[in-house]
C-alpha positions in Angstrom: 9.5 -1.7 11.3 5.8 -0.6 11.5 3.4 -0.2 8.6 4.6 3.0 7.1 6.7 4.8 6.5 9.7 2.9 5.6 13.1 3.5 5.9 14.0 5.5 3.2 16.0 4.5 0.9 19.9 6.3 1.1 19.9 6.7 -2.9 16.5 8.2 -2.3 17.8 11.0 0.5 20.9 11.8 -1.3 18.5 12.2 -4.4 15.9 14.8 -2.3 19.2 16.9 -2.2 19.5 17.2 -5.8 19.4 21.1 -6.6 16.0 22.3 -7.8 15.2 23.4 -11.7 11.8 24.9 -12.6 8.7 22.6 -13.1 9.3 23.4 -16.7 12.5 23.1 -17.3 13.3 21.0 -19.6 15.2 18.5 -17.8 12.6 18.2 -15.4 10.1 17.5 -17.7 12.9 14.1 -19.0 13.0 13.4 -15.1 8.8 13.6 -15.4 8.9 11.1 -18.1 11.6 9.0 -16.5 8.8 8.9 -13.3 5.8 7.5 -15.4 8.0 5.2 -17.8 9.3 3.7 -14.2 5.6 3.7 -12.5 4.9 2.0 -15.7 7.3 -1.1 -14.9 6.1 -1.0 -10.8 2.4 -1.1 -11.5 3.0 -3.6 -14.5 1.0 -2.0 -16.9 1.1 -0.2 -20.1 -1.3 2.4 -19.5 -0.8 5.7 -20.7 -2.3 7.5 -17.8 0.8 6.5 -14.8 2.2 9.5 -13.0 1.7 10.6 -9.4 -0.5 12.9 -6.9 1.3 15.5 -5.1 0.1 14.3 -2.0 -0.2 11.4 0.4 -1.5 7.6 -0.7 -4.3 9.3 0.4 -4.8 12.0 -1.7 -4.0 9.6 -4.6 -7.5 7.6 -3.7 -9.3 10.9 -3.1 -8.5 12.0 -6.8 -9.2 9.1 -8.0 -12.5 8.6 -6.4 -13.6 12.0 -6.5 -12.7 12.2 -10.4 -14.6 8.8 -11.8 -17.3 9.2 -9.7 -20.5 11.7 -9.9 -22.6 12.8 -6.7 -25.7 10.4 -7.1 -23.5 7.1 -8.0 -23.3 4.1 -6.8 -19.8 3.4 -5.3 -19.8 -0.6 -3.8 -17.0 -1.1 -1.6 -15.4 -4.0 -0.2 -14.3 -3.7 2.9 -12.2 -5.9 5.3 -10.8 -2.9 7.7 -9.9 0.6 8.3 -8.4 1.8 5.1 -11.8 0.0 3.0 -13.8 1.9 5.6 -11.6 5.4 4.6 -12.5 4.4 0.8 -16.2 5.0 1.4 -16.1 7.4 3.7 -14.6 9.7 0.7 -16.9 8.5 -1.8 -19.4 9.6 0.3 -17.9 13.0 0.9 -18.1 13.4 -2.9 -21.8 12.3 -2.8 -21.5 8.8 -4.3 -24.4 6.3 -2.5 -22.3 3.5 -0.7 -22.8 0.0 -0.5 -20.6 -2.0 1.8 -19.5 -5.3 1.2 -18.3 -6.2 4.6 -15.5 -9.0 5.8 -14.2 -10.0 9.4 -11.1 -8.0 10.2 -8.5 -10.5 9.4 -10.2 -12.4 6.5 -10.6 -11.3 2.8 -13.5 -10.0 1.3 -15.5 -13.0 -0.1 -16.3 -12.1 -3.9 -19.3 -13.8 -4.0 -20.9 -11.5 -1.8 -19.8 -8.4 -4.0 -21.0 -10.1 -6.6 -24.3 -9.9 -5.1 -23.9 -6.1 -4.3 -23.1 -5.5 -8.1 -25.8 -7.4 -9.2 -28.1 -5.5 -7.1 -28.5 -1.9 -9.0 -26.6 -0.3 -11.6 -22.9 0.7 -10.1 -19.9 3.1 -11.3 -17.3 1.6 -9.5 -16.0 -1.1 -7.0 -13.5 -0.5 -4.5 -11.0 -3.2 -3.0 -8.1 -2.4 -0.8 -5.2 -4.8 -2.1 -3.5 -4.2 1.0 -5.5 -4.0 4.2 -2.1 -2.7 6.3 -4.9 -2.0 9.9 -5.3 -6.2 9.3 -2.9 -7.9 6.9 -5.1 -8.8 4.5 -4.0 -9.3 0.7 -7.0 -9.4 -1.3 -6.8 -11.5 -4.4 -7.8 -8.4 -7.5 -8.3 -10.2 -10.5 -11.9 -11.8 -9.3 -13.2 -8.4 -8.1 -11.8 -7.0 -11.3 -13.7 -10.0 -13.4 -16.8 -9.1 -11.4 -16.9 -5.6 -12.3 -16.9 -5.6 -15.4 -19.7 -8.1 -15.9 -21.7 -5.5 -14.2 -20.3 -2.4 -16.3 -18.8 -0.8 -13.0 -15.1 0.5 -13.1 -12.6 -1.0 -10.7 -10.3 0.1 -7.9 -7.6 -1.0 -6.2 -6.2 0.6 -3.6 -2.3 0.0 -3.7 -0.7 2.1 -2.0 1.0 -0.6 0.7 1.3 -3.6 -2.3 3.0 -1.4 -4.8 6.9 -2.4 -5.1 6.0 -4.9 -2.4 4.3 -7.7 -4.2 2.9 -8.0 -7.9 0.1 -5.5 -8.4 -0.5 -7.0 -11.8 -2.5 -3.8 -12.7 -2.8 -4.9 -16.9 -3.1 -8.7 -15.9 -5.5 -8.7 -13.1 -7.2 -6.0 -15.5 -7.7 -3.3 -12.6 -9.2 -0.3 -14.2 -7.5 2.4 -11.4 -4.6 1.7 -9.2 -3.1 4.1 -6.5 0.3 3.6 -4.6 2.0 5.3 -1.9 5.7 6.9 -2.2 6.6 6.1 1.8 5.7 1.9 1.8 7.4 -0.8 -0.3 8.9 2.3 -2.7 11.0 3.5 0.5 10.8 7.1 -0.2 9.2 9.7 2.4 5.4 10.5 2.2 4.4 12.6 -0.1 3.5 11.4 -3.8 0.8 9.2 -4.6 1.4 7.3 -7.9 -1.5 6.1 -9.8 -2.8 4.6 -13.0 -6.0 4.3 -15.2 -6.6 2.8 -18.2 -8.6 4.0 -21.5 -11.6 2.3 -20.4 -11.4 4.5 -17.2 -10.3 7.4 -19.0 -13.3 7.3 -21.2 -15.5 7.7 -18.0 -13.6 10.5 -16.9 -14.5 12.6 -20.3 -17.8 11.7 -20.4 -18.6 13.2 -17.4 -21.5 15.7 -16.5 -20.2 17.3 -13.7 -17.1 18.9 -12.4 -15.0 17.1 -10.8 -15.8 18.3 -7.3 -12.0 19.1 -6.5 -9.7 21.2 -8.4 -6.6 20.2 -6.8 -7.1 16.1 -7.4 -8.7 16.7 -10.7 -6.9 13.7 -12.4 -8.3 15.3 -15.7 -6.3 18.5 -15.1 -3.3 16.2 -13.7 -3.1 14.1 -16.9 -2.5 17.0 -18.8 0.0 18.6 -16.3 2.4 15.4 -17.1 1.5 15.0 -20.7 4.0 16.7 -22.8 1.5 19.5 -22.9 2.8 20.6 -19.6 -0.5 22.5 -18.4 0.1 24.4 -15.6 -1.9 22.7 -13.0 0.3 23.7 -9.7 3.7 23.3 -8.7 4.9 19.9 -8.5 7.2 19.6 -4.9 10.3 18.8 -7.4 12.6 17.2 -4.4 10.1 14.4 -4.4 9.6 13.9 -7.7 13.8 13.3 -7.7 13.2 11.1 -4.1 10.4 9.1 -6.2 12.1 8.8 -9.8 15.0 7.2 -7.6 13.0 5.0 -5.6 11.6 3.5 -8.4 14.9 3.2 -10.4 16.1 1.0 -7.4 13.1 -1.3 -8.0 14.0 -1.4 -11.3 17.6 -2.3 -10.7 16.4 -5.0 -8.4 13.4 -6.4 -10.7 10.5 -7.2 -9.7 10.7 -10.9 -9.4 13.8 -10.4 -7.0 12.0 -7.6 -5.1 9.1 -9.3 -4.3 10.8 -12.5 -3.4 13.5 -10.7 -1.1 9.4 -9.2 0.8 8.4 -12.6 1.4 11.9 -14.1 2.7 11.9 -11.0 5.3 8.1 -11.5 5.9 8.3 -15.3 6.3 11.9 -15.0 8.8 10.1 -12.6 11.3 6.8 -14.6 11.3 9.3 -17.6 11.9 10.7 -15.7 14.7 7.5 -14.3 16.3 5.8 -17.8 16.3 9.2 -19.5 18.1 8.4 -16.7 20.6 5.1 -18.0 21.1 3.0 -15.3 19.9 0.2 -15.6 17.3 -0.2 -14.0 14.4 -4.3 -12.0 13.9 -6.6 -13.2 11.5 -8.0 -16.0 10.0 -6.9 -15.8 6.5 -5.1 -18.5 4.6 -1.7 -17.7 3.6 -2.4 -16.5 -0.1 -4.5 -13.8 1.6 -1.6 -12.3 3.9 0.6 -9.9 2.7 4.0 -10.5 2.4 5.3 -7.4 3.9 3.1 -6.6 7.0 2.6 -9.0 10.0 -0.4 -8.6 12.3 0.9 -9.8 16.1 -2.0 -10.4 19.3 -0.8 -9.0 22.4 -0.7 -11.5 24.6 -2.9 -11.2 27.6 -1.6 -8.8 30.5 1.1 -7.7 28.2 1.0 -3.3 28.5 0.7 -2.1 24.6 1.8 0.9 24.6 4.5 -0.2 27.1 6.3 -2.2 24.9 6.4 -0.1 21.8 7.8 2.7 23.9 10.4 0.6 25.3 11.1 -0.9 22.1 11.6 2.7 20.5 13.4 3.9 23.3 15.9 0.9 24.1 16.5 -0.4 20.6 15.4 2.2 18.2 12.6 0.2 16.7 9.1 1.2 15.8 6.3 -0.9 15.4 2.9 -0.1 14.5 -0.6 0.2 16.8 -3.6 -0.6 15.8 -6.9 0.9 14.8 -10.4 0.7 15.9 -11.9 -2.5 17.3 -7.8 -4.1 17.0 -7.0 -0.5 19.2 -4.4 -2.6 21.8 -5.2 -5.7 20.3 -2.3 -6.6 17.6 1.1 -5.1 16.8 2.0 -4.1 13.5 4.9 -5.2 12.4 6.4 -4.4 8.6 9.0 -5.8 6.7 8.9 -3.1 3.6 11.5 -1.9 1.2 14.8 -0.4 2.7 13.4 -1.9 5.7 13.1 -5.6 4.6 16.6 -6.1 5.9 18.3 -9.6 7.5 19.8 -6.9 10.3 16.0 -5.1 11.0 14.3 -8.7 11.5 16.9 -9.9 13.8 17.4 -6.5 15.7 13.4 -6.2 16.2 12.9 -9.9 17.2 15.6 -9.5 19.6 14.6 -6.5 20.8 10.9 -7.8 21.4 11.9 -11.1 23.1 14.0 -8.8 25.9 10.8 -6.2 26.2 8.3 -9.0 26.2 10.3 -10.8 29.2 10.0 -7.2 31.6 6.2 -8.0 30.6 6.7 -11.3 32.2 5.9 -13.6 28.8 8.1 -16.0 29.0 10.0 -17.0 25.6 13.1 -19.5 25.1 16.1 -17.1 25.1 17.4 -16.6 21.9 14.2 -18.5 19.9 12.8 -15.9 17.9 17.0 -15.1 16.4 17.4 -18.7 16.1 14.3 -19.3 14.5 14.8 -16.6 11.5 18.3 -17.5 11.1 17.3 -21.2 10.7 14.4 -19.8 7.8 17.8 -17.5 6.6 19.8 -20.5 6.1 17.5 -23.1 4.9 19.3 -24.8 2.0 16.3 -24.2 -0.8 17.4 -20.3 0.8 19.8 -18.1 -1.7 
């Protein structure tokens, strides 16, 4: 129940078990098609470049910056916590100049002020983080994507908690880049970074001057790995490529629409819960700007941190999430994503927290945060 990973998905774990065929084997390379085709339908796009990193969410961002940006270039990014902070700090390791756009932790990234930014000098790319998991910001892509491209920079999006969550709307909100994660919403352990790029995007990538400055996340090199040339890049960790190609069949077999509504039901019961518990939820952002799938909790004053999510592990088997930097023993928090968006998991945790909370000495109504997500369960507009 924290902010990643998820539970993984059972179809996923008995599909890891599948017995392994060579990278280039033919019926790995159908299963390789099978995974872009599918990471096609997740990302909502039609772009021809969709296949994933061997490698954390992380490694998908690095490849992604590293490869469709030059040492000298201007890299803007906005940044609204500690995964926009991460964003620059790798452009900069790959020599871009950075300009921050910055936002109060717990409020989106106002668009007028990277508007400014853009308009300020020539820039390669923009970089927004879609879901801000450290705060529990969703930020809205389509007007960053708008702004971009009026000033000829590429955008994007960091995915990697949003994807299979909520709509990414890669083709729609017309993001140039998009990276996921295998181990959030998609419910499948860490380990594959799925991403996307379009033409216009691709176009940058072959017009380069430079080497990319990493071999391994050379997304030029990765393309052709899972084109039907099949170049022989590196070895692709097969068991995860099965873990992902089922995780994403399950979103399909679900849809979308259903997917995403079943995150915000979850998301909206355990925010019932928490508030009939008298806690707050962090951040100032209206509700548009929340995600669905992650809830941001203040610890209430005198209330021990780690105590609680150490009793809450060892007592009742659930795990919540810390937080980082400045929010460090601040806020809790708390997911609700994939396998793990669950009736059971929201009633378990918010259970669980009320009888922790009380040996903290917070004093709750017994049995109001359970009664409260039951009651947003069993709403009649509920199905």
């Amino acid at each position: 129940m924290g902010p990643g990973p998820s539970m993984a998905d059972p179809r996923v774990l008995r599909a890891l078990a599948t017995p392994l065929v060579g990278q280039f084997d033919p019926e790995f390379a159908v299963i390789m098609q099978e995974v872009m085709d599918l990471s096609r339908l997740v990302f909502q796009t039609q772009n021809t470049f969709t296949f994933p990193v061997s490698g954390t969410g992380r490694a998908g961002l690095e490849a992604a910056i590293a490869s469709f940006t030059e040492p000298g270039d201007r890299v803007v990014v906005a940044e609204c916590g500690r995964f926009g902070l991460l964003c620059g700090d790798i452009a900069a390791r790959h020599g871009a100049s950075v300009t921050w756009v910055r936002s109060e932790w717990g409020t989106s990234v106002d668009p007028d002020a990277v508007g400014a930014a853009l308009s300020a000098a020539p820039t390669r790319m923009l970089v927004a983080v879609h879901g801000e998991t450290s705060t529990g910001v969703l930020q809205p892509l389509a007007p960053l994507a708008r702004l971009a491209h009026a000033h000829d920079a590429l955008f994007l999006a960091d995915a990697v908690v949003t994807l299979g969550g909520c709509a990414v709307d890669v083709d729609r909100s017309e993001v140039d880049v998009a990276v996921g994660g295998s181990q959030k919403c998609l419910s499948c352990p860490s380990g594959l970074a799925p991403v996307t790029y379009n033409a216009r995007a691709a176009e940058v990538l072959r017009r380069r001057r430079t080497k990319v400055g990493t071999n391994y996340l050379d997304l030029s090199q990765l393309a052709e790995y899972w084109s039907p040339a099949r170049f022989n890049h590196h070895t692709a960790p097969t068991s995860m490529v099965y873990g992902l190609r089922e995780a994403l069949r399950a979103v399909a077999v679900e849809g979308l629409p259903l997917r995403f509504s079943r995150h915000r039901l979850h998301g909206e019961a355990l925010r019932a819960g928490i508030a009939a518990l008298g806690l707050r939820r962090f951040g100032a952002a209206p509700d548009e700007h929340r995600l669905p799938m992650l809830t941001p909790v203040v610890i209430p004053d005198g209330v021990d941190d780690v105590r609680v999510r150490a009793r809450l592990l060892d007592d009742f088997g659930v795990e919540i999430g810390a937080a980082f930097g400045p929010l460090q023993g601040r806020i809790w928090r708390i997911g609700t994503m994939g396998y793990s968006a669950r009736r059971q998991n929201v009633l378990t945790c918010l259970a669980a927290l009320e009888i922790v909370l009380r040996g903290e000495g917070w004093n709750a109504e017994p049995g109001a945060g359970v009664a409260a997500a039951v009651a947003h369960y069993d709403a009649p507009d509920r199905e």
